[in-house]
C-alpha positions in Angstrom: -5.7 9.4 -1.3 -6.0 9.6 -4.8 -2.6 10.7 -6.4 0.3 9.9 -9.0 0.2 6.2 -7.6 -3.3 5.2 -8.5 -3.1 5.0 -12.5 -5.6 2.3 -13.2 -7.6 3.3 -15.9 -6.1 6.7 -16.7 -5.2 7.6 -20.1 -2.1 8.8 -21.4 0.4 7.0 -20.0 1.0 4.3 -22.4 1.0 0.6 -22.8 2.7 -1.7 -19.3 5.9 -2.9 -21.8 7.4 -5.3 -19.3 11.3 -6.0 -19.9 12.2 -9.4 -21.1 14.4 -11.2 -18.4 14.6 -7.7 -16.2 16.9 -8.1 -13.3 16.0 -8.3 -9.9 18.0 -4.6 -9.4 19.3 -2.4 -12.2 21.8 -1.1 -10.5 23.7 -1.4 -7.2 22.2 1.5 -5.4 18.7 0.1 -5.7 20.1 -3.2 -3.8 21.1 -0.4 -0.5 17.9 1.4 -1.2 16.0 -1.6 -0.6 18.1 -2.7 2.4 18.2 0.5 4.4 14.6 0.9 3.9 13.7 -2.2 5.5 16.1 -2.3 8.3 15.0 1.2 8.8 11.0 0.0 9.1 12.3 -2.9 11.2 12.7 -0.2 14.1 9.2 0.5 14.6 9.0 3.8 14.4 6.2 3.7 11.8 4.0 1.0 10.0 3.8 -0.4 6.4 1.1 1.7 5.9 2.3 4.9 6.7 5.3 4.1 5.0 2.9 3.6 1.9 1.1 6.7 2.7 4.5 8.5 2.8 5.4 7.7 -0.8 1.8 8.5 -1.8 2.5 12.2 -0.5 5.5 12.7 -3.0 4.0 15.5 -5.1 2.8 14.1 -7.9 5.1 15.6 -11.2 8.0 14.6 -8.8 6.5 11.5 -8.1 6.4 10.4 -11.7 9.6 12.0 -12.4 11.3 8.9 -9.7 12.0 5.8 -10.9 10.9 2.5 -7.9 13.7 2.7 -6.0 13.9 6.6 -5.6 10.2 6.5 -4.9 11.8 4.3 -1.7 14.4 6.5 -0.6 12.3 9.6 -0.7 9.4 8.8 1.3 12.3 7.0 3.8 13.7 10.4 4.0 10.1 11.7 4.9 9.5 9.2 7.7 13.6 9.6 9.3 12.6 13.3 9.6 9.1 12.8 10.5 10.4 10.8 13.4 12.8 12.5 14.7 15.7 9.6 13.3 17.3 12.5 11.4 17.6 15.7 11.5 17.6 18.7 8.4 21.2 19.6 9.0 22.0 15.9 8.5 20.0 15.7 5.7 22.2 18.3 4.2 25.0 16.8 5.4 24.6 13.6 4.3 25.7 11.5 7.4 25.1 12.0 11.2 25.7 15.2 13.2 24.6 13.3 16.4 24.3 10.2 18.3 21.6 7.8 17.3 18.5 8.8 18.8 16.6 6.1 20.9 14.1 3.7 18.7 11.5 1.3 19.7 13.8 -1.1 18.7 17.2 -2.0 17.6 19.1 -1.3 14.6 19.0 -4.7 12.9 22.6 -6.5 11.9 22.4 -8.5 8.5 21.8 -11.8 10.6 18.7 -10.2 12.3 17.5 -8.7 9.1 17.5 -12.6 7.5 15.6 -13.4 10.6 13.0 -11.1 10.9 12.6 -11.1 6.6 11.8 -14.8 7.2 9.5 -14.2 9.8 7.5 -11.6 8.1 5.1 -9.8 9.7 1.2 -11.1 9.8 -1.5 -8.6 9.7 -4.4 -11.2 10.3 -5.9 -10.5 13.6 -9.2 -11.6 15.8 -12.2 -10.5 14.5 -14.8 -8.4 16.3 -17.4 -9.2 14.2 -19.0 -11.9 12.2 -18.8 -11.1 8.4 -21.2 -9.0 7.0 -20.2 -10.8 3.1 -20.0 -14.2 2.3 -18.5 -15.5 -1.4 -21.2 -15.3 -4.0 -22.5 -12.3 -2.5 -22.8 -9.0 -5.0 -21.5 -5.8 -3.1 -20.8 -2.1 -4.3 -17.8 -0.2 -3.3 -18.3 3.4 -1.5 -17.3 6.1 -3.9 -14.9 7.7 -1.6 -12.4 10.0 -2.1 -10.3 10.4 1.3 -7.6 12.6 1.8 -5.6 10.0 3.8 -4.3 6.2 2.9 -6.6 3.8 1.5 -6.2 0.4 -0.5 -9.2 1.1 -2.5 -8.2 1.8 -6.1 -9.8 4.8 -7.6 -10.4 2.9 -10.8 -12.6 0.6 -8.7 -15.0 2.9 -6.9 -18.3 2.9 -6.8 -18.2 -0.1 -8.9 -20.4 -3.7 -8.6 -18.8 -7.2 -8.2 -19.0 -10.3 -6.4 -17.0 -12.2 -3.2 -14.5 -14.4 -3.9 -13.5 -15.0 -1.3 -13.6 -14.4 2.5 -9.9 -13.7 4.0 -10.5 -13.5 7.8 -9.8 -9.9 9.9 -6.9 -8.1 9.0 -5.3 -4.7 9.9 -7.4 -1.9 8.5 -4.4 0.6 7.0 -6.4 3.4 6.3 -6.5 3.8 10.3 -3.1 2.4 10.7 -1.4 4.5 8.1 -1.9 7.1 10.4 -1.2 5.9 14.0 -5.2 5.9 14.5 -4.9 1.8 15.6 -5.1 -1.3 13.3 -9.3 -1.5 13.9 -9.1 -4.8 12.4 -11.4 -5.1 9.7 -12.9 -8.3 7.8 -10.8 -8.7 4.2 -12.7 -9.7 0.8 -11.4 -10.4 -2.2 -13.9 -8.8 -4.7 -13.8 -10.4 -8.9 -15.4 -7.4 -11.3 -16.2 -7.9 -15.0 -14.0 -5.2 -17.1 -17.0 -3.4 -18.4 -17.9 -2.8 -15.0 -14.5 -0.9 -14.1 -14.2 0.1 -17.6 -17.0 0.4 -19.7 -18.4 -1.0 -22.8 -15.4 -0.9 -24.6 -13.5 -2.9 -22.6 -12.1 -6.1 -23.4 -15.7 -8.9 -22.2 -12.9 -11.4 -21.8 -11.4 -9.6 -18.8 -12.2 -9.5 -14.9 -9.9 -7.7 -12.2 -10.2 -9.1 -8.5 -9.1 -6.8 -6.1 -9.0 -7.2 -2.0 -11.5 -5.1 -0.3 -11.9 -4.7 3.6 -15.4 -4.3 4.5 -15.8 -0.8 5.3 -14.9 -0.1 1.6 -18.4 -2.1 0.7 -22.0 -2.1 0.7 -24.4 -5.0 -0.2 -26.0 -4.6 -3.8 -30.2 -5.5 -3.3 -31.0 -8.6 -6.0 -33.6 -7.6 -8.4 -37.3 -9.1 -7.8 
């Protein structure tokens, strides 16, 4: 969807001013934000990409208004409800009202947590297909504009560039994000020149690669 999150390209929003030696949290809240929100998607009550999708939903004045970490905690408080993992008057509340309802699966300890952090979790999965692109190939993006979840920037439609490189079948989240099935799809990474995405006047010395899953292309015909 396009929304507060997609920024690449717009105007207005200043120079990216990174902060010399910034620290890993800024304060200790963000450390708990971070921890609850990955024990809490270690249940499997929802996937990566509808928690993505969730935080893509946040409104978007509010959504500028959060800093990372409240980004985090919002959308998690989406998804509990969503889920039936909390409830409003426990939202209000603060703490639980109830027992724990039920979850797909258990409520990770700290050791678990280091276990299934190092295990990650792989979204590469068994093509259906042979790959309609091969690297060197020139492709277009669709110039779509879906309501729902997709990893195609909006900076970066409807724009030309070549394969990179081929990355096998992976997950397709714009399916996933919303329980509609992983539908594997083949991954690409796509390089495009930065007059392409941004016109004349942008810097000739600069390219952007970004990874593309095959639905999100079309080839582009070479000239006679």
């Amino acid at each position: 969807m396009n929304g507060a999150q997609d920024l690449g390209g717009m105007m207005g929003f200043g120079p990216v001013a990174p902060e010399k030696d910034e620290p890993l949290f800024h304060a200790p809240w963000e450390k708990q934000a971070l921890a609850v929100t990955l024990a809490c998607g270690s249940l499997g009550a929802w996937t990566i990409d509808e928690s993505r999708h969730a935080r893509e939903t946040i409104p978007p004045a509010r959504y500028l208004s959060l800093s990372y970490y409240e980004i985090w905690t919002e959308a998690l408080l989406k998804l509990l409800a969503r889920h039936g993992l909390v409830s409003d008057a426990e939202m209000r509340a603060g703490h639980a009202l109830a027992p724990a309802p039920a979850t797909r699966r258990p409520v990770p300890n700290a050791e678990a947590m280091a276990a299934i952090l190092a295990r990650g979790g792989p979204c590469d999965r068994p093509a259906e297909a042979p790959a309609r692109f091969a690297v060197g190939d020139r492709v277009r993006t669709l110039n779509i504009h879906p309501t729902g979840h997709t990893r195609l920037p909006r900076y970066a439609r409807g724009k030309v560039g070549t394969i990179e490189r081929v990355h096998g079948a992976h997950v397709f989240p714009d399916t996933n994000a919303h329980g509609a099935g992983e539908r594997p799809q083949w991954l690409y990474t796509v390089v495009f020149a930065g007059d392409e995405l941004w016109g004349r006047e942008a810097d000739p010395t600069l390219s952007v690669s970004a990874d593309c899953w095959e639905p999100y292309l079309e080839p582009v015909a070479e000239a006679a």
